[in-house]
C-alpha positions in Angstrom: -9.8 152.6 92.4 -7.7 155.1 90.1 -4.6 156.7 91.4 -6.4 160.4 91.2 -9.7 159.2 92.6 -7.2 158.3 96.1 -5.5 161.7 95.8 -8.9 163.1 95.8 -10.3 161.1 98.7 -7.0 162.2 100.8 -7.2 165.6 100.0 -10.8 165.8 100.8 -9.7 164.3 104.0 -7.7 166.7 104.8 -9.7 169.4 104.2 -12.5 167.9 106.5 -9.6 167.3 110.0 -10.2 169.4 111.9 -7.3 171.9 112.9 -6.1 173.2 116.1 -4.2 176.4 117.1 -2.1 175.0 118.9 -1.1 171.2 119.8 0.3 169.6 122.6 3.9 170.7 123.6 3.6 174.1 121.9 1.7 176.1 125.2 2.6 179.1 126.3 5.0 178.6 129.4 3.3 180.7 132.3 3.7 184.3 133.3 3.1 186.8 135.8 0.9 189.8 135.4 0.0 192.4 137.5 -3.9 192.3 139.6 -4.5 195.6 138.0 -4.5 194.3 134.5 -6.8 191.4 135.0 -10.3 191.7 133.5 -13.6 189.6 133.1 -13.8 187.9 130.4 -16.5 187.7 127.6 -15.1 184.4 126.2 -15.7 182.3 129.6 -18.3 180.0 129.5 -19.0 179.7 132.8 -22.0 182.6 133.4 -23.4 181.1 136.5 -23.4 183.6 140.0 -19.4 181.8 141.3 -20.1 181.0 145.4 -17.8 180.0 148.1 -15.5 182.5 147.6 -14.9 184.5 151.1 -13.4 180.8 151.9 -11.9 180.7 148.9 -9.7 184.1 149.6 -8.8 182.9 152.9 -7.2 179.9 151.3 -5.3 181.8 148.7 -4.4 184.6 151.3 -2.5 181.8 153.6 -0.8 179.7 151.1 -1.1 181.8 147.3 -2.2 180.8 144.3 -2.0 177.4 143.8 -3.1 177.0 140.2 -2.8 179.9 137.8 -5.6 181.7 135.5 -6.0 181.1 131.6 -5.9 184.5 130.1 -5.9 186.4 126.6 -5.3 190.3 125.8 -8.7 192.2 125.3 -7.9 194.3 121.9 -8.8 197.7 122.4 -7.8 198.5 125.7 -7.1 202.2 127.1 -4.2 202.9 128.5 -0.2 201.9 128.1 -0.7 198.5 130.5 -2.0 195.6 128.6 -5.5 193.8 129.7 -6.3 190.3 129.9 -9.6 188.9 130.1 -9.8 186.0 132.6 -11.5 183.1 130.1 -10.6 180.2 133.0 -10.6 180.9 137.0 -13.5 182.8 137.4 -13.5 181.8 141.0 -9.9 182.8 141.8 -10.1 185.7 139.9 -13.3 186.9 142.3 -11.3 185.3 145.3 -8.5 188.5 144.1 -10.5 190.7 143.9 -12.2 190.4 147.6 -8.4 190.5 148.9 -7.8 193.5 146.8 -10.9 195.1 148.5 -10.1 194.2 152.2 -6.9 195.5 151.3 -4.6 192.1 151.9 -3.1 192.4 148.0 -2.2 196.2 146.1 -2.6 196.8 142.6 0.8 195.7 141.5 0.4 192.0 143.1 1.9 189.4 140.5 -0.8 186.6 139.8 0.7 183.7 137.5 -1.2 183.2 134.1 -1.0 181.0 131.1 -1.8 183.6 127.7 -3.8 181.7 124.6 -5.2 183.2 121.6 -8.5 185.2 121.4 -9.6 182.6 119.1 -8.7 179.7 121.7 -10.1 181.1 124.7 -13.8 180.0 124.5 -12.7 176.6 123.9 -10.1 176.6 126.9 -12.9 178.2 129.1 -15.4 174.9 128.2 -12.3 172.7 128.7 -10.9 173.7 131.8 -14.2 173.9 133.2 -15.8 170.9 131.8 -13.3 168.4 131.2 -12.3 168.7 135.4 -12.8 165.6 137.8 -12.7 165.7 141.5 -10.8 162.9 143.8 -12.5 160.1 144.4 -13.7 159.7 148.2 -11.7 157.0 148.5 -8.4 159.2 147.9 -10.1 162.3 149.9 -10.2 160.1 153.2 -6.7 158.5 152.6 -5.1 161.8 151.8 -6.7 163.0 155.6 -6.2 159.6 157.1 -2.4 160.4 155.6 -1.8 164.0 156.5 -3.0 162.5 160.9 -0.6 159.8 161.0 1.9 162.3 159.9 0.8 164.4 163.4 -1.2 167.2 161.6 -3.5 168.6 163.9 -7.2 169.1 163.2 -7.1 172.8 163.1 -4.1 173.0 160.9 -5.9 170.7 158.6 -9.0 172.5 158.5 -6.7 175.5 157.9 -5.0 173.9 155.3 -8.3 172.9 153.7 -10.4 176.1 154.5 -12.9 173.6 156.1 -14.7 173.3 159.7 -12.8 171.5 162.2 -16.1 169.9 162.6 -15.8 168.5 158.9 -12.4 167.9 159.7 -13.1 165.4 162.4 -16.1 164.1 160.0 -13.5 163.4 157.3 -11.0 161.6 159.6 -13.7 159.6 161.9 -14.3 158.3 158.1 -10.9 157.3 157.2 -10.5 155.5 160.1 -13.2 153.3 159.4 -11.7 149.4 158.5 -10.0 149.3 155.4 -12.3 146.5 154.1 -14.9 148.8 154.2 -13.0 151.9 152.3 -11.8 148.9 150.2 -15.6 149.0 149.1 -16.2 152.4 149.0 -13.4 152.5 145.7 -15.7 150.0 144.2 -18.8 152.1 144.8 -20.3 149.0 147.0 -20.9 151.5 149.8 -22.0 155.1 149.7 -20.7 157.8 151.9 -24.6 157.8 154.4 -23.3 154.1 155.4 -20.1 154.4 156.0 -20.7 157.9 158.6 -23.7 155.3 160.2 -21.0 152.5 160.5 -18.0 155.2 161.7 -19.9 155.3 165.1 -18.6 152.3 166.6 -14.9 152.8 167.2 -13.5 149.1 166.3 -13.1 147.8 162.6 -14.5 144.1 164.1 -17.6 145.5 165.2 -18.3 148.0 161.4 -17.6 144.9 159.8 -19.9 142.3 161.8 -22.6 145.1 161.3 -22.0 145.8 157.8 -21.1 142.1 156.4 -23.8 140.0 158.5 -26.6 142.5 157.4 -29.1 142.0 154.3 -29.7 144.2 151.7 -32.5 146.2 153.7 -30.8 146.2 156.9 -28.0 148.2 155.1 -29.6 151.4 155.1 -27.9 154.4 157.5 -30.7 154.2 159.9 -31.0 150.5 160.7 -26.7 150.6 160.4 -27.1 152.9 163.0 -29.4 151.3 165.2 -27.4 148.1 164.9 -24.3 150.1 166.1 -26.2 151.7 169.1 -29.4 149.1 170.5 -28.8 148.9 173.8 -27.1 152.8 174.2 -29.9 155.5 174.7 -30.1 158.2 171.8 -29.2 161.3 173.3 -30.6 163.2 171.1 -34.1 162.0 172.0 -33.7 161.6 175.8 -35.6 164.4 177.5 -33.4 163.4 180.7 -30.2 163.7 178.4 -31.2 166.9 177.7 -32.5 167.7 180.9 -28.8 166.8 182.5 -27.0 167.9 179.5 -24.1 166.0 177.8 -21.2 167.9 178.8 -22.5 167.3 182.9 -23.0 163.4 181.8 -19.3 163.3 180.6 -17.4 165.3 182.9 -19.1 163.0 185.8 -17.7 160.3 183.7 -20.3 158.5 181.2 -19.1 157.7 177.9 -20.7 158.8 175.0 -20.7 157.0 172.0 -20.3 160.2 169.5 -22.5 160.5 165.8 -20.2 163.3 163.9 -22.3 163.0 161.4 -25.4 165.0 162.6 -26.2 168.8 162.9 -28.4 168.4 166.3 -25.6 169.3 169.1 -26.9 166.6 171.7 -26.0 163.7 168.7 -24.4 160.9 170.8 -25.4 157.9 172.1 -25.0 157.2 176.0 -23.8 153.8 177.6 -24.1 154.2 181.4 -28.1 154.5 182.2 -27.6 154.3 185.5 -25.2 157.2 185.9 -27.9 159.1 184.2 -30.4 158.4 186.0 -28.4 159.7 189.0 -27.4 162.7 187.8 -31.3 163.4 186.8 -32.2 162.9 190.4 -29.4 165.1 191.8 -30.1 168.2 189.3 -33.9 167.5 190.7 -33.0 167.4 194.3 -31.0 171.1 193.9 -33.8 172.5 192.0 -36.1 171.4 195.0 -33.9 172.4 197.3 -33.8 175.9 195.7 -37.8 176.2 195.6 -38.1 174.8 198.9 -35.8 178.2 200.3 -38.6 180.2 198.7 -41.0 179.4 201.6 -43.2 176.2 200.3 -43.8 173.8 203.0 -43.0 170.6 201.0 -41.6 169.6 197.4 -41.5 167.2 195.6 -39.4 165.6 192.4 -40.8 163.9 189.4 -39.7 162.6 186.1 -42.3 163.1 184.2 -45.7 165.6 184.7 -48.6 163.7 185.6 -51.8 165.8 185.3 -53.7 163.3 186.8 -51.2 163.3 189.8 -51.3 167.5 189.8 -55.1 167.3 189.7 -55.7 165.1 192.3 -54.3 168.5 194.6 -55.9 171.6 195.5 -53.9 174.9 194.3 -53.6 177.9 196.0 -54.8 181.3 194.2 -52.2 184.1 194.3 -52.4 187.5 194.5 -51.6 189.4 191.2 -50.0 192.4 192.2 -50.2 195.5 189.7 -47.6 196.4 187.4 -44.9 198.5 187.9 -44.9 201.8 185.4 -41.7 200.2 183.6 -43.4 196.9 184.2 -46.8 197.4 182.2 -44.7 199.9 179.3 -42.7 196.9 179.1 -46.1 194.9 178.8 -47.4 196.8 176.4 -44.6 197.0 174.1 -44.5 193.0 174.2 -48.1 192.5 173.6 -48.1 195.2 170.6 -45.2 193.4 169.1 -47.5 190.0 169.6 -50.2 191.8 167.7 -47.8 192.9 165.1 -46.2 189.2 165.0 -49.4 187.8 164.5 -50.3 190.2 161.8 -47.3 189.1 159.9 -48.2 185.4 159.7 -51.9 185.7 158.7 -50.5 187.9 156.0 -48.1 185.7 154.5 -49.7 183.7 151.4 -49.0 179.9 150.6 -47.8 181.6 146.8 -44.3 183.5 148.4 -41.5 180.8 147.6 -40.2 181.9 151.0 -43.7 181.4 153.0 -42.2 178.8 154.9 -39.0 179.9 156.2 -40.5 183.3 157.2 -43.4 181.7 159.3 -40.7 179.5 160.9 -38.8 182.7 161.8 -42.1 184.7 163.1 -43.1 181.4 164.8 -39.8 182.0 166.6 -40.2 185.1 167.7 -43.4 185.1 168.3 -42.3 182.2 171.3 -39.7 184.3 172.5 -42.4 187.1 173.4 -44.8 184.8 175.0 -42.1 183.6 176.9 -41.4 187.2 178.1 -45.3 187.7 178.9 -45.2 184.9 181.1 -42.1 186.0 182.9 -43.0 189.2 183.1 -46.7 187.6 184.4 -44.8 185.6 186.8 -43.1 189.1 188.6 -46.3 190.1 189.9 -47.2 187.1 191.3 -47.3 187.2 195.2 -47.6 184.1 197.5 -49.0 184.9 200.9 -45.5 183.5 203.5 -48.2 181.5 206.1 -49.9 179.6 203.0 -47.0 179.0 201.5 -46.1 177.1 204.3 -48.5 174.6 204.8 -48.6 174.0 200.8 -45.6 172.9 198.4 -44.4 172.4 195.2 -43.4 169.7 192.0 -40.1 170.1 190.4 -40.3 168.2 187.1 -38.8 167.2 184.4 -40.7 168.4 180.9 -41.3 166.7 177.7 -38.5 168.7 176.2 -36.2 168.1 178.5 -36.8 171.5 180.5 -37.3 172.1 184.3 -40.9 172.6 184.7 -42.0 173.9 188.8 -45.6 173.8 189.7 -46.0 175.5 192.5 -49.1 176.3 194.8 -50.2 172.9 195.3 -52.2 171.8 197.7 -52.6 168.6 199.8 -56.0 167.2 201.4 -55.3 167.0 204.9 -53.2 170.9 204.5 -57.0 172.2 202.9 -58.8 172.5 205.5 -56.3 174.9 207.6 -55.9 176.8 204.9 -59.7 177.3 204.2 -60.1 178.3 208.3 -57.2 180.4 207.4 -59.3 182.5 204.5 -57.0 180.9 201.6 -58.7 181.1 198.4 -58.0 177.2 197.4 -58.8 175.7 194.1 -59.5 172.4 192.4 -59.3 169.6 195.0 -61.4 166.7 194.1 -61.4 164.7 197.2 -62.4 168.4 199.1 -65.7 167.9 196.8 -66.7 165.0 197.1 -70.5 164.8 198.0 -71.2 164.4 201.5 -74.5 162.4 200.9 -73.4 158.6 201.0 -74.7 156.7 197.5 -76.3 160.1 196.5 -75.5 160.2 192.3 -72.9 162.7 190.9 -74.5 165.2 188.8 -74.1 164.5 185.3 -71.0 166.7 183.7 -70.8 167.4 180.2 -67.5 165.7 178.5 -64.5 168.5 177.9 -64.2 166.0 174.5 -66.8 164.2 172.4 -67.1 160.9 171.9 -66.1 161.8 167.9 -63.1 163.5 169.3 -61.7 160.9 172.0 -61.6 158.6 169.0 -59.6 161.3 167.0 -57.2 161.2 169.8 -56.9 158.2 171.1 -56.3 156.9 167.6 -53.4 159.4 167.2 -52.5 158.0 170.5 -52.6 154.3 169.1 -50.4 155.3 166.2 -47.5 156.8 168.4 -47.8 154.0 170.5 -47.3 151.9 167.5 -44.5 153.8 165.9 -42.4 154.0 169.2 -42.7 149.9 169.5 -41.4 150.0 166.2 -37.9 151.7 168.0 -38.5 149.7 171.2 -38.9 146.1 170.7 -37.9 144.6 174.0 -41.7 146.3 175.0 -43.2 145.0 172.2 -42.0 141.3 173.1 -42.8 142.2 176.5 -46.4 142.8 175.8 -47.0 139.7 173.4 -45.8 137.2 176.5 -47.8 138.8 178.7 -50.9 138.2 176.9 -49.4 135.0 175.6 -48.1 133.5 179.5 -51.1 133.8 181.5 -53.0 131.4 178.5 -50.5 129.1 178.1 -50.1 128.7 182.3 -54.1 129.2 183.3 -53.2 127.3 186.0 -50.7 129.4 187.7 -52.9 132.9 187.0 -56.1 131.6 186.6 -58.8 133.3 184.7 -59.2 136.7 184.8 -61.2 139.7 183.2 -58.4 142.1 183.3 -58.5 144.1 180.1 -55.7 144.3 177.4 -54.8 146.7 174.5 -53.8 143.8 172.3 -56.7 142.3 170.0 -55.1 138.7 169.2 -57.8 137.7 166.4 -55.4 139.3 164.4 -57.2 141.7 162.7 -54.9 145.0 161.6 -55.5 148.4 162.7 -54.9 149.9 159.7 -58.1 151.0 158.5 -59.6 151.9 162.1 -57.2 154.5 162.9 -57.9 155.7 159.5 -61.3 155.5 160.1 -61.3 157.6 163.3 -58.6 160.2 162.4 -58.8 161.1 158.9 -55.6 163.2 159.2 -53.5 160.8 160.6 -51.4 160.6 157.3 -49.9 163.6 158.0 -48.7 162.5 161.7 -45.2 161.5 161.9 -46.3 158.5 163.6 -48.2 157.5 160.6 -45.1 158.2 158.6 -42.9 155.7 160.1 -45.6 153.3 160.2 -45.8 153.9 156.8 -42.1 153.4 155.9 -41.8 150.4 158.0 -44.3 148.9 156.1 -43.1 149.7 152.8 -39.6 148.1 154.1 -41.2 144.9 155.2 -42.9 144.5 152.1 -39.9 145.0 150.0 -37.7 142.1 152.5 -40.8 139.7 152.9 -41.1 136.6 150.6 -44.0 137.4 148.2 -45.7 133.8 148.3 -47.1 132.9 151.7 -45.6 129.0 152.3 -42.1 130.9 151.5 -42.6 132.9 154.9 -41.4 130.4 157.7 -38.8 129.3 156.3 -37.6 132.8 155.2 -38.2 133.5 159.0 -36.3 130.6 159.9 -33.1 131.7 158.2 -33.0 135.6 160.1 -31.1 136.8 163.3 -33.7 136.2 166.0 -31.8 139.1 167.6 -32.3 141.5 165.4 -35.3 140.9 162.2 -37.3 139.0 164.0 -37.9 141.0 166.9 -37.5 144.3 164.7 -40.6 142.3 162.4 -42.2 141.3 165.6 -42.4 144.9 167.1 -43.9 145.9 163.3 -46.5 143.3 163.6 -47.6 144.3 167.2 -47.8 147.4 166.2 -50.7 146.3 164.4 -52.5 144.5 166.4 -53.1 147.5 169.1 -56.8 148.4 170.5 -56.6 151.6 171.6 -59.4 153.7 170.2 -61.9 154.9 172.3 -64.9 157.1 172.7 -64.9 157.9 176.5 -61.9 159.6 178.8 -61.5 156.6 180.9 -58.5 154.7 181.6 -57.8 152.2 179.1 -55.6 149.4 179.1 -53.2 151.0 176.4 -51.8 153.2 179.0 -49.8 150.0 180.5 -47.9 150.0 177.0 -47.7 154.2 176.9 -46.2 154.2 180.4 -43.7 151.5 179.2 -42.6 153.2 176.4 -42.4 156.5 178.1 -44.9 157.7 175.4 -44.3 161.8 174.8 -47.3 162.6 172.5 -45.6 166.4 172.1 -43.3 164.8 168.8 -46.9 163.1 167.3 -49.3 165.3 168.0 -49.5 169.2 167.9 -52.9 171.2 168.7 -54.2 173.1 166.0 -57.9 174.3 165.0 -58.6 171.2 162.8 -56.7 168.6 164.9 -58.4 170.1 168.5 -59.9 173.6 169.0 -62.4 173.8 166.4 -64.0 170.9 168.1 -63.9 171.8 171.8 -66.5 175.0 173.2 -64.9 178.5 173.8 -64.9 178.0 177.3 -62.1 175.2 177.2 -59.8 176.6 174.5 -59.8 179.5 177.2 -59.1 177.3 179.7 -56.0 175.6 177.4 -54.8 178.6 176.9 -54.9 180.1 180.5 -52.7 177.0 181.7 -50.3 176.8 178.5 -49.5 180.0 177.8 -51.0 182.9 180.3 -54.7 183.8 181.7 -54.4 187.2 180.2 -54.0 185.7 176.6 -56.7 183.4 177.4 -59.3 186.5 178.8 -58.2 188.1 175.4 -59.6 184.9 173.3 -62.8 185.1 175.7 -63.9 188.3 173.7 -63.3 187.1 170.1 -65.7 184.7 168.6 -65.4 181.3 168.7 -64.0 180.4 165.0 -61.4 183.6 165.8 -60.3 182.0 169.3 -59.8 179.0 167.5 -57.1 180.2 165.7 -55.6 182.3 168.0 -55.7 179.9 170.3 -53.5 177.7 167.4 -51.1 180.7 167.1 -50.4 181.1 170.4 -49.5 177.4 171.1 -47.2 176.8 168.3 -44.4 177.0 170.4 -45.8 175.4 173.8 -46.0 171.9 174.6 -49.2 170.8 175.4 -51.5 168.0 174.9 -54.7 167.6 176.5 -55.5 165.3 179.7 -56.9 162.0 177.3 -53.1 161.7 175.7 -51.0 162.3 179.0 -53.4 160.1 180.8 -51.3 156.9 182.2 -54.0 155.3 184.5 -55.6 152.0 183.6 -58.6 149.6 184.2 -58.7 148.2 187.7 -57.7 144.3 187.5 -60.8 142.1 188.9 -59.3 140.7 192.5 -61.1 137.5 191.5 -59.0 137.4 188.3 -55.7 136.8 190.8 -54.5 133.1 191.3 -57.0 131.6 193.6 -55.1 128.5 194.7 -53.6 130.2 197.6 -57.4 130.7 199.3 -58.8 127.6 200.5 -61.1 129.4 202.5 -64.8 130.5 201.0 -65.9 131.2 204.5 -65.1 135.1 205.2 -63.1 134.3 208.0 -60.5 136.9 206.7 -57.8 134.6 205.5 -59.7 135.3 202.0 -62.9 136.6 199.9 -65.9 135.0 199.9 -67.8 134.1 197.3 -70.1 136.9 197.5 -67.1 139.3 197.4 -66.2 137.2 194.1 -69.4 137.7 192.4 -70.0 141.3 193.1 -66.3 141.5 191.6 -67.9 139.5 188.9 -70.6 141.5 188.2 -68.8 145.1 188.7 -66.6 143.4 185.6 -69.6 142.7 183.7 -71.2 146.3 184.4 -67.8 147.6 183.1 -68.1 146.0 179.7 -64.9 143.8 179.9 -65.1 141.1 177.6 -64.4 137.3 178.2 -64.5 136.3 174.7 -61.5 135.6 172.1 -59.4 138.2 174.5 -61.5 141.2 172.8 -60.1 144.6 174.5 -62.1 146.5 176.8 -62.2 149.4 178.8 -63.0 149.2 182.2 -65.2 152.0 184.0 -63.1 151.7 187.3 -64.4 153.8 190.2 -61.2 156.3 191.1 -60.7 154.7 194.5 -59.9 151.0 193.0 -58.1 151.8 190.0 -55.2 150.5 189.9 -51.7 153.1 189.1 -49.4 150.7 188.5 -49.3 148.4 185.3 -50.6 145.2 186.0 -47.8 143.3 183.9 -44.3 143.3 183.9 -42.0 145.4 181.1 -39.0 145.5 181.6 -37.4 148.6 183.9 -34.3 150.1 184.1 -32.7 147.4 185.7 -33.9 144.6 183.7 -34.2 146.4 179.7 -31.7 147.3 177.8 -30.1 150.4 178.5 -31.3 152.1 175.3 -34.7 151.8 176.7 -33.7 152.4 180.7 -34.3 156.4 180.7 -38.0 155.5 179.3 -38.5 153.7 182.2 -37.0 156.4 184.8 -40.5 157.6 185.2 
């Protein structure tokens, strides 16, 4: 190449560089200018709506400005002061200005600026706000973990920070986790979710024996978590946690094993079931105590609401007394703004971005006023004094954790003195009964068809399947006690009893789906779902790969978590009559609440009952006057009131909350201890055990490959207690104990 062929290639060089205002060493040192002469910029590239900045102003109003703004004059401006346009610090510069408006900086306050050229401000606006990096975690948590050793409180590091002490604590519980772990966290091998799940144990041996003995699967938050907490009692989903409340639980000494890291105010996890369970009973026995001054000749405490228990007693009628002037004013103002709730809802259209939120808000309110109906209802009810006294009273605990008080209840041997007495007394089975001995019952049309007990009962199935999945100490349980009394038939002998679990190994999966099309919308189905999808994904994909894969796993952990999953599937619950069945063994267990899997709605229930029982639903959820209202609509309308007005209300009819199961055959029980056949009273005879054998028959309990039945039981020999062992209180672990309170 020639000489002026590189002097040409040089200069052309040169001319393509490109060329800077300014280079590095030759900035502008940094200045102070007045509030008053700071404008918004053209030139910033930032033209998004800025947030955060109320906090933002507190922090620059306790400890200044920190960083200063990138500025550059604005040609043209009025007046003798110079202007500058703000090209980088958009948010500070807002932050200012609120100060300057609550009056917490004048006109004249000096704010420290760095002044470029018109021509480089665009490009310093893209820089400044482009080319900026946050800490890495790892740094944020050491800088807290730095700041407590050196005695900083919480609140003067929130201060400091302009954060929540509550994010505070978050932050810190977080930096105290074991320094292997944060070691990880540097190397993005752990994200921020696992290490808050891991944070809830309080000793670096235990985060690490969770984290480092886990697989790949097990190392999601949720299953961290569970492995932290299995034999504590989520607090956050204990109706008796709730019912006793945490703060009572603690200040009477139980420890609670604390989860920063969620929004829902009971998050903890609690160790002592036992103290618990005592403090349940105690807040139970004052409420009693306190209904029992009232007049009622007997109360009683329970754990859970039975309806089967509640119907099996008469109830007293009382008087409804008329309203007060201020009383029925203040009636009808809540039942026009009902109307005018209601209006709003079935206004609102699925296209409004905000449909949701807003019928969460008038869903709300519309609670809140039903609530006041029924207490303003519940003024105006009178007891007569003298039939208060020979009747009584159930202090419960509800499914959400509330105090729930039936009162007016009625016992069979008090209903005859209170019918000589002229007391209007209601709903007492027993009372009824025929007096003619062997004379049939008249034939009663079902509340629910047989279509819809299959509905249910599979939603039923599904819940009962999902909470298995969190509990599988009962899902063990259940497998050995269909498993025992096989393997030892000559210690329990052969029996007929019936059981929910159909061994032949044939899945559930399509028969729920089958008998309850919209059980994929359930949140039972969802977790079934997502435990399926996680089994799948950890599971060798070849099936002589399985036992030995099984064979390698914690017997503690994934194979009873895998074993609960596959139980799950082998449940028999479906059914199209309201009989006991012998899935209620497992729902008592498990301390099934139907409430979080199943809501009433028109397509799930009332569109397929008759007007007369959505009245009756309503009447005992929510008020008899709502429910006389419904009785004048038509039926499609009543319907979907009857929807609206149990949105809030937990109810769920008598075939879900229904805990009684088959009678067990009394020739199915060990026989080697009778010798005698003779009736002699030492034992049955055999013409006691072939009626028993033929009552079995007649119920349609099946003998064959263990296939489920459900016995048609006469209510006099049904049994009310399981007829196999779970484990209790005492026995379980204590995350399952308050379950089992009941």
């Amino acid at each position: 190449m020639q000489a002026h062929d590189v002097e040409t290639t040089t200069t052309d060089a040169a001319e393509a560089s490109p060329v800077l205002e300014t280079t590095f060493g030759n900035e502008q040192p940094i200045v102070t200018v007045p509030y008053s002469s700071l404008r918004p910029s053209p030139l910033n590239a930032r033209t998004a709506p800025v947030t955060g900045i109320p906090a933002l102003a507190v922090n620059i109003r306790a400890k200044g400005l920190l960083q200063n703004l990138v500025v550059h004059e604005m040609k043209g401006a009025r007046g003798k002061q110079r202007k500058y346009g703000v090209c980088a610090g958009q948010r500070r510069e807002a932050a200012l200005d609120l100060l300057f408006g609550q009056k917490h900086i004048s006109a004249d306050y000096l704010v420290p600026v760095r002044i470029v050229s018109e021509g480089e401000a665009l490009a310093v606006s893209l820089i400044e706000n482009s080319e900026r990096e946050g800490l890495d975690p790892f740094d944020v948590l050491r800088s807290y973990r730095m700041l407590a050793e050196e005695g900083r409180s919480v609140d003067y590091i929130a201060a400091l920070f302009s954060a929540a002490p509550l994010t505070v604590k978050r932050r810190m519980k977080l930096a105290n986790v074991s320094p292997r772990l944060l070691a990880l966290l540097r190397e993005d091998a752990i994200t921020l979710d696992q290490l808050a799940a891991l944070a809830i144990a309080d000793d670096h041996e235990t985060q690490e024996h969770v984290w480092f003995d886990a697989n790949e699967w097990e190392r999601q938050p949720n299953y961290l978590r569970q492995a932290i907490t299995r034999a504590e009692i989520d607090a956050s989903r204990s109706r008796l946690a709730r019912f006793v409340d945490l703060a009572a639980y603690e200040a009477a000494g139980g420890y609670v094993r604390r989860d920063l890291f969620s929004d829902d105010q009971n998050a903890g996890y609690i160790a002592d079931a036992e103290l618990l369970q005592r403090l349940v009973a105690q807040k139970l026995d004052a409420a009693a105590a306190e209904v029992r001054a009232e007049g009622w000749g007997w109360t009683e405490t329970r754990v859970e609401r039975d309806l089967l228990e509640l119907n099996r007693h008469g109830r007293l009628r009382p008087v409804q007394r008329p309203y007060t002037e201020d009383e029925q004013r203040e009636m009808d103002a809540l039942t026009a703004q009902q109307d005018e709730l209601a209006e709003k809802l079935e206004a609102l259209s699925e296209d409004d971005e905000n449909a949701y939120e807003v019928a969460d808000r008038l869903d709300t309110e519309i609670g809140w006023v039903n609530a006041a109906i029924i207490a303003l209802e519940s003024r105006a009810v009178v007891w007569d004094a003298m039939q208060m006294a020979e009747a009584g009273a159930f202090v419960i605990v509800g499914p959400q954790g509330e105090l729930l008080i039936e009162r007016g209840l009625v016992r069979r041997e008090n209903s005859a003195a209170l019918d000589a007495a002229g007391a209007t007394v209601t709903g007492t089975p027993e009372a009824e009964a025929p007096d003619t001995a062997g004379a049939p019952a008249p034939k009663v049309k079902p509340v629910h068809s047989a279509k819809l007990c299959q509905r249910l009962t599979a939603h039923r199935t599904a819940a009962i399947r999902a909470e298995l999945v969190e509990q599988p100490a009962v899902a063990l349980a259940a497998l050995l006690r269909q498993l025992v009394p096989q393997a030892l038939p000559e210690h329990y002998g052969h029996t007929a009893a019936c059981n929910c679990l159909a061994l032949s190994g044939q899945n559930n999966h399509d028969s729920l789906l089958r008998a309850a099309d919209d059980l994929p919308a359930s949140p039972a189905w969802n977790a079934i779902e997502a435990q399926r999808t996680r089994w799948i994904a950890a599971l060798p994909t070849k099936r002589p790969d399985v036992l030995p894969w099984l064979i390698q796993q914690d017997p503690g952990t994934t194979l009873l978590d895998l074993l609960a999953f596959c139980v799950g599937t082998l449940l028999d619950g479906i059914t199209g009559e309201e009989k006991p069945h012998a899935i209620n063994a497992l729902a008592g267990a498990l301390n099934l609440d139907m409430t979080r899997y199943w809501t009433p709605t028109r397509t799930t229930y009332f569109d397929h009952v008759s007007k007369a029982r959505i009245a009756e639903v309503v009447s005992a959820a929510v008020s008899p006057k709502i429910a006389a209202d419904l009785g004048k609509m038509k039926k499609a309308d009543a319907a979907a009131a009857a929807e609206l007005r149990l949105a809030k209300v937990a109810w769920i009819p008598e075939i879900l909350t229904d805990r009684e199961i088959p009678a067990t055959p009394s020739w199915a029980v060990r026989g080697d201890e009778d010798d005698s056949d003779t009736g002699d009273g030492t034992g049955e005879t055999q013409d006691d055990e072939d009626a028993d054998a033929e009552t079995d028959a007649d119920s349609g309990c099946a003998l064959v490959n263990n296939t489920p039945c459900n016995a048609d039981a006469s209510p006099d020999t049904r049994s009310e207690q399981p007829p196999w062992p779970f484990p209790t209180a005492a026995s379980a672990s204590t995350a399952q104990a308050d379950r089992h309170v009941a």
